[in-house]
C-alpha positions as CSV (number, residue, x, y, z in Angstrom):
1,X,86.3,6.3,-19.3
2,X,85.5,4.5,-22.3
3,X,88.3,3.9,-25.3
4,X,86.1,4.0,-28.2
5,X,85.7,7.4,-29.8
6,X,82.4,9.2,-27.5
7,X,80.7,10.0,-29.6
8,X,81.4,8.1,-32.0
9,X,79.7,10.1,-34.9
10,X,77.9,13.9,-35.0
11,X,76.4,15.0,-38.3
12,X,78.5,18.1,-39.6
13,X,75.6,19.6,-41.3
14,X,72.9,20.0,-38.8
15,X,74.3,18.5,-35.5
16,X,71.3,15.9,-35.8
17,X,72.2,12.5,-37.0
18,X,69.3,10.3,-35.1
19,X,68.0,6.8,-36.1
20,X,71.4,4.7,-37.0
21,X,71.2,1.6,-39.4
22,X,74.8,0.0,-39.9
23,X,75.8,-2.2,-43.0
24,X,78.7,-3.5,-44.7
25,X,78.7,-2.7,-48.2
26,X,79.7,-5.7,-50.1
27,X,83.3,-6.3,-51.7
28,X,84.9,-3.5,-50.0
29,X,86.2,-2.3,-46.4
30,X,83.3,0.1,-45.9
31,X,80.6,0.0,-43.3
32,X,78.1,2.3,-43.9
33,X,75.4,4.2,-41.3
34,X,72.4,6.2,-42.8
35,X,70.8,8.0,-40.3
36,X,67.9,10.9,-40.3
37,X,69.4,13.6,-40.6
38,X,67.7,16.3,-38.3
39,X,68.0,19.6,-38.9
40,X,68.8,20.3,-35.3
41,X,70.4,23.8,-35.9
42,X,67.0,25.2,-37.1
43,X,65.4,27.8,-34.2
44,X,62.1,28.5,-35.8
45,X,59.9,26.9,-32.4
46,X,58.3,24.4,-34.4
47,X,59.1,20.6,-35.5
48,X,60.6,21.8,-39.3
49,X,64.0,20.6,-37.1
50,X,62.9,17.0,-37.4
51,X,60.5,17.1,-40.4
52,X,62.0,18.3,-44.0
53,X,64.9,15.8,-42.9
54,X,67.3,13.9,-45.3
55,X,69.0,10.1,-45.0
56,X,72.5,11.4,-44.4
57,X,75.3,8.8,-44.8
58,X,78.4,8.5,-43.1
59,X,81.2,5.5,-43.9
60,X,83.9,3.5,-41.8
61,X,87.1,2.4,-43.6
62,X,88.4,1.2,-40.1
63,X,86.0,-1.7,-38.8
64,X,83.8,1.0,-37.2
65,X,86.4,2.7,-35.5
66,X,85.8,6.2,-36.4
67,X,83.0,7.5,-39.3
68,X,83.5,10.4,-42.2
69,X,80.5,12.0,-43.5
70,X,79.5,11.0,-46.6
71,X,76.2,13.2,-47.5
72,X,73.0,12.6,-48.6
73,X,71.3,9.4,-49.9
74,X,69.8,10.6,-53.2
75,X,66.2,9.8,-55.4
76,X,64.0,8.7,-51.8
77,X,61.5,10.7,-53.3
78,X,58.6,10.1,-56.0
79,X,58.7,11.9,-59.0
80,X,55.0,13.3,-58.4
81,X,56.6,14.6,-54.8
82,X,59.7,17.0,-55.6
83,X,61.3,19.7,-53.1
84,X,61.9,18.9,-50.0
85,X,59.9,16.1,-47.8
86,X,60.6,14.4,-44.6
87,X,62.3,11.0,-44.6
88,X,62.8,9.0,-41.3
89,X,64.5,6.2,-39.9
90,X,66.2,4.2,-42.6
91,X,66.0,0.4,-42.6
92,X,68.6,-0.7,-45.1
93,X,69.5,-4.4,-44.9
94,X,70.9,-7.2,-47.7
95,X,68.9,-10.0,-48.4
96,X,68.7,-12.2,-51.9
97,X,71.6,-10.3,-53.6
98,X,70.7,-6.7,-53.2
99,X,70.2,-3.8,-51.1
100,X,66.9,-3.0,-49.5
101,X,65.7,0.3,-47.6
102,X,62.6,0.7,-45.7
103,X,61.9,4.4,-44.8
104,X,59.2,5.8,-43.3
105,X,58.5,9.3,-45.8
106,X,55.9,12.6,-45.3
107,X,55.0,15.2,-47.4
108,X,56.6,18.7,-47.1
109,X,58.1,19.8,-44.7
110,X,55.6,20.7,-42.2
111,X,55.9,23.3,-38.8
112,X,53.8,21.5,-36.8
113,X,52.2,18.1,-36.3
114,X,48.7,19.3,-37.4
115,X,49.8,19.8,-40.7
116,X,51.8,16.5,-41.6
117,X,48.9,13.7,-40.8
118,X,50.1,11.0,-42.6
119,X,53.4,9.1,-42.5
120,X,54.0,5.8,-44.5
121,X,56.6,3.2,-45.1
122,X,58.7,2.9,-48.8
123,X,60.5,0.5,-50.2
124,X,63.6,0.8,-52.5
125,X,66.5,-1.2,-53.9
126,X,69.6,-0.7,-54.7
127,X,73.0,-2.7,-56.2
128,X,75.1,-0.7,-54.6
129,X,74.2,1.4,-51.3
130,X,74.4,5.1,-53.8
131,X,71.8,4.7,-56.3
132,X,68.4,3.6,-55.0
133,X,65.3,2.0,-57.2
134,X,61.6,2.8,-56.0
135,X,59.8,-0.5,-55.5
136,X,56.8,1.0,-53.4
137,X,54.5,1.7,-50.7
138,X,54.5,-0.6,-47.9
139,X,51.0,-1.0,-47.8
140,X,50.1,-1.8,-43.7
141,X,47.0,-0.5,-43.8
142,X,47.3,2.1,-42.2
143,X,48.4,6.1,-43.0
144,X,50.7,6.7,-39.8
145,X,52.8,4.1,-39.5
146,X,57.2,4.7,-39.1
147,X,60.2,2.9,-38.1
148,X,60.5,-0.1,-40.2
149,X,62.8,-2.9,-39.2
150,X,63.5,-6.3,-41.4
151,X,64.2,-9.5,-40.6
152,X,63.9,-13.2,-41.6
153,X,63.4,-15.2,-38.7
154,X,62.3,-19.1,-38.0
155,X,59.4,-19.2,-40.3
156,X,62.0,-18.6,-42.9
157,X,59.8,-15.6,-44.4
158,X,60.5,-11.9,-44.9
159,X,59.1,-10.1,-42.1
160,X,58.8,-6.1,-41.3
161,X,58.0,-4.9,-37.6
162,X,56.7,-0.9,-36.9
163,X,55.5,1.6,-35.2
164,X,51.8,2.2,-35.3
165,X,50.8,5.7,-34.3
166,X,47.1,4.6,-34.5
167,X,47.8,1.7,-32.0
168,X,48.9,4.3,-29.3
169,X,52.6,3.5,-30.5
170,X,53.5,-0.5,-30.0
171,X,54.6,-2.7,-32.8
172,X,53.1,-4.6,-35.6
173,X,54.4,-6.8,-37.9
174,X,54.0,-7.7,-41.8
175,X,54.9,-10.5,-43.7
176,X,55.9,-10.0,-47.0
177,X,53.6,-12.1,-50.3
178,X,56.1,-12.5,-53.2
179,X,60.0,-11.4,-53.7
180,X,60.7,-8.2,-52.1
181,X,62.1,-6.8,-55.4
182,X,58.7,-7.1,-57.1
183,X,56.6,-4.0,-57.2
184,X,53.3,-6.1,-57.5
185,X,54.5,-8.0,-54.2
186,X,52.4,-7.0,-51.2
187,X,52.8,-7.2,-47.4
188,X,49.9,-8.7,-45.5
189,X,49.6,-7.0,-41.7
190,X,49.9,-9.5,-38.9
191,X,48.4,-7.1,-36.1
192,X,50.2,-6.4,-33.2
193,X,53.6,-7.9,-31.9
194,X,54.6,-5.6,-29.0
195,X,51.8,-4.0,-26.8
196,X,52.3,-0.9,-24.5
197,X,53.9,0.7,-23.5
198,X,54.2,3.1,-26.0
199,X,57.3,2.6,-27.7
200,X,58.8,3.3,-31.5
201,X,62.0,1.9,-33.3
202,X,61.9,-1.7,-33.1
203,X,64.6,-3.7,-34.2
204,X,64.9,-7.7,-34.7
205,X,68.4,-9.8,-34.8
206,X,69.5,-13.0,-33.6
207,X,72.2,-13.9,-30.6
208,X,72.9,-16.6,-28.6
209,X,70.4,-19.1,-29.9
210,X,67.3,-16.3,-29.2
211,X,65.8,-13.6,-31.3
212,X,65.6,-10.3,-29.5
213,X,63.3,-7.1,-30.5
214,X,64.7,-3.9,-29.0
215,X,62.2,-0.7,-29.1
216,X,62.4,2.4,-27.5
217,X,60.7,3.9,-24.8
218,X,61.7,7.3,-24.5
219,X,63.9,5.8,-21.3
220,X,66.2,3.5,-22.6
221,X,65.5,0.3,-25.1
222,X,63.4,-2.3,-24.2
223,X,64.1,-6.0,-24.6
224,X,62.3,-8.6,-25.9
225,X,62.7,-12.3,-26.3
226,X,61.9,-15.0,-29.0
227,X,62.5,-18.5,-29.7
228,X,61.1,-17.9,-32.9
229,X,60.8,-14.9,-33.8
230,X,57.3,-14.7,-33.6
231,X,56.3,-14.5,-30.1
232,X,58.0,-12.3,-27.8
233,X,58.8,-12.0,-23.7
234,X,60.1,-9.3,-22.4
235,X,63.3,-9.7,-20.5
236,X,62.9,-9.4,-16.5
237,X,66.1,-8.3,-15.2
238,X,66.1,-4.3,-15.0
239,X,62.5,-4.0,-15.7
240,X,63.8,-5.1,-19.3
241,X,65.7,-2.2,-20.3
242,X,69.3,-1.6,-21.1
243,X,71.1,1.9,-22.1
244,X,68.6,3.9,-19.7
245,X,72.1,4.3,-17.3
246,X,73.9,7.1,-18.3
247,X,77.5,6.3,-19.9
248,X,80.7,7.9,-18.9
249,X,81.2,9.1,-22.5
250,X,81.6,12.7,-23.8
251,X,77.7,13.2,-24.8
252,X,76.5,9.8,-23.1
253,X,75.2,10.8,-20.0
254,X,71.9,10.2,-21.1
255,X,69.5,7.2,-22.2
256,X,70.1,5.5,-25.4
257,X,67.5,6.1,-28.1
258,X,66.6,4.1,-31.4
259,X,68.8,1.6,-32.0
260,X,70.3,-0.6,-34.6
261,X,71.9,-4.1,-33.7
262,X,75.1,-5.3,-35.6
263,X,75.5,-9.2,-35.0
264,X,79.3,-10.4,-34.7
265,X,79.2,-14.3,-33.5
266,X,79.2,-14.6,-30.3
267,X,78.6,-10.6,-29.3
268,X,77.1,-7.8,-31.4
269,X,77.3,-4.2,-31.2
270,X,74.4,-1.7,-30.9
271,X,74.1,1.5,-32.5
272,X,72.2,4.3,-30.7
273,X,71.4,7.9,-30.5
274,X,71.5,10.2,-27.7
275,X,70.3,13.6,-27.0
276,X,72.7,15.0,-24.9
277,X,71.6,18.2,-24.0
278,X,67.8,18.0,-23.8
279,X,65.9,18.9,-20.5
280,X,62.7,19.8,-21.9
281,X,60.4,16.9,-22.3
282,X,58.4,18.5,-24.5
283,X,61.0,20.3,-26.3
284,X,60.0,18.3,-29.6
285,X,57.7,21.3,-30.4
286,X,60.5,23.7,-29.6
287,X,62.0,25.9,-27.5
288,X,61.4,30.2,-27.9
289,X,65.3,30.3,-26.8
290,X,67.5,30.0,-30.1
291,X,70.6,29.1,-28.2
292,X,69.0,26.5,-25.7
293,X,67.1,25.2,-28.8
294,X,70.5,24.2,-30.6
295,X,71.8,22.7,-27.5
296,X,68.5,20.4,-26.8
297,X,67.4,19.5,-30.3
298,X,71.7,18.1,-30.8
299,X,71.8,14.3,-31.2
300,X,75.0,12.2,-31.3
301,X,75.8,8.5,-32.4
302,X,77.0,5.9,-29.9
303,X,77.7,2.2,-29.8
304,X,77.6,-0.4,-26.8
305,X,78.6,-3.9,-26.6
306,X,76.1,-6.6,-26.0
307,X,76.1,-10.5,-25.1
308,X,73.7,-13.3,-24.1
309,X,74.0,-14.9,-20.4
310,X,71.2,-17.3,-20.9
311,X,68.1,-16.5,-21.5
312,X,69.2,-12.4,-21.2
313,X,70.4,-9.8,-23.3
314,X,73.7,-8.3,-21.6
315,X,74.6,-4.5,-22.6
316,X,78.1,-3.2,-22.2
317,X,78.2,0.3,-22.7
318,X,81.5,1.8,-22.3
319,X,83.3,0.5,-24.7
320,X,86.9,-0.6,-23.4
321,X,88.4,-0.8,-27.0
322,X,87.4,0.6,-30.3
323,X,84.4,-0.8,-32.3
324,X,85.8,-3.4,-34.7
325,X,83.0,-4.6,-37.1
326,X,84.1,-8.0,-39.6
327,X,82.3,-9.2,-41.7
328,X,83.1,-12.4,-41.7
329,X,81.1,-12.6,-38.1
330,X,77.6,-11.6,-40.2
331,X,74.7,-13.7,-40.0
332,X,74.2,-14.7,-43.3
């Protein structure tokens, strides 16, 4: 059995905390994981459980070791939008002195699919992780695009990759025109980085001398391989996926979905979501049983271990001693 906590967060609200980004807030002990925060408790039989959904925020004062919720990031909506919207899978990342979020954001807080048609990526900023700054539509071009992840890789230029729903779900990428702070700053689409299979949550870092692009594909993550950042291989071994074997883990018995990658040196630790209850592939639309619907549409928050042999990604994932985050060991 692993020694780190399994799980090793669940949302207290809603029992849906999906879609984990880890940073270390500056000056202080604290790691902090936003996460969409799905209403998982809701039995109405549509998909209000993971629309109408808020950024929750839980914090580390141990080096990642165990997580106390924090609630709700505040102001991720525009003025001429008030009430209660939908806000997905937080991107939140420090780069030139200040904190930046990328969130994909719909309208209302819709029942079904039909009546939600357009998802976009925002852009805020913030000083210190609590009160955020609207800098503005990520302009793609295109109206369903989700998942934003950010990284600066060898071209030495701020890049976002995403899921486009349009493309039948692979990744693009953008490269940003102008300081990200700047509201007048655009992002100029690249076209398409990852191809099928379909796949959302992408998420860039750098280890052992490669850049790596994890998405995932409903059956574990996917990996992907760069010398650059730029052009990408996906790994061979496994049919290039990790955390589709089920952990030993209380609530890890399951493949590991949308991840975030915390570099530490020589190792790095990855942040993922599992639904550990869900038997219904198509529960996403919702199940007429109340009690089976709380049990499928539950999410909890893991972490696994990972380490380059090579030219391939390595993924630990019982844990054989507690998650210890420094951030001394950040790529700066």
């Amino acid at each position: 059995m692993p020694f780190a906590p399994s799980p090793l967060f669940r949302c207290p609200v809603f029992d849906g905390a999906a879609d984990p980004v880890v940073i270390h807030r500056r000056g202080t002990a604290e790691w902090w994981m936003f996460y969409t925060a799905r209403r998982a408790t809701l039995t109405t039989g549509g998909v209000d459980w993971i629309t109408g959904t808020r950024i929750g925020i839980a914090v580390s004062t141990d080096a990642g070791a165990t997580w106390q919720y924090r609630g709700v990031a505040e102001g991720l909506d525009p003025e001429e939008c008030p009430g209660l919207n939908t806000h997905w899978a937080p991107e939140v990342v420090w780069h030139d002195g200040r904190y930046h979020m990328f969130l994909t954001w719909g309208a209302g807080a819709p029942g079904s699919w039909a009546e939600q048609t357009r998802r976009r990526l925002v852009q805020f900023t913030s000083s210190d992780l609590e009160q955020w700054e609207f800098v503005g539509r990520v302009d793609v071009g295109s109206e369903n695009v989700i998942d934003a992840a950010f990284a600066v890789v060898s071209d030495g230029r701020a890049r976002l990759w995403f899921k486009d729903e349009v493309d039948g779900s692979t990744t693009w990428s953008a490269v940003r025109e102008g300081a990200l702070e700047e509201a007048n700053g655009r992002w100029r689409a690249e076209g398409q980085a990852i191809g099928l299979p379909a796949h959302e949550g992408p998420n860039v870092f750098r280890l052992g001398g490669w850049y790596w692009m994890v998405v995932d594909e409903w059956r574990g993550q996917a990996v992907h391989r760069s010398a650059d950042g730029l052009a990408w291989t996906r790994q061979e071994a496994n049919n290039g996926l990790i955390l589709d074997a089920p952990g030993t883990g209380a609530d890890d018995a399951t493949y590991g979905r949308h991840a975030d990658v915390v570099t530490q040196g020589d190792h790095a630790y990855i942040f993922y979501f599992t639904h550990p209850e869900w038997q219904d592939t198509d529960m996403v639309s919702g199940l007429a049983d109340p009690a089976r619907a709380v049990r499928e549409q539950r999410t909890s928050i893991h972490a696994a271990r990972l380490h380059v042999e090579g030219d391939a990604l390595v993924c630990t994932r019982d844990l054989d001693a507690p998650v210890h985050l420094d951030p001394a060991l950040l790529e700066s």
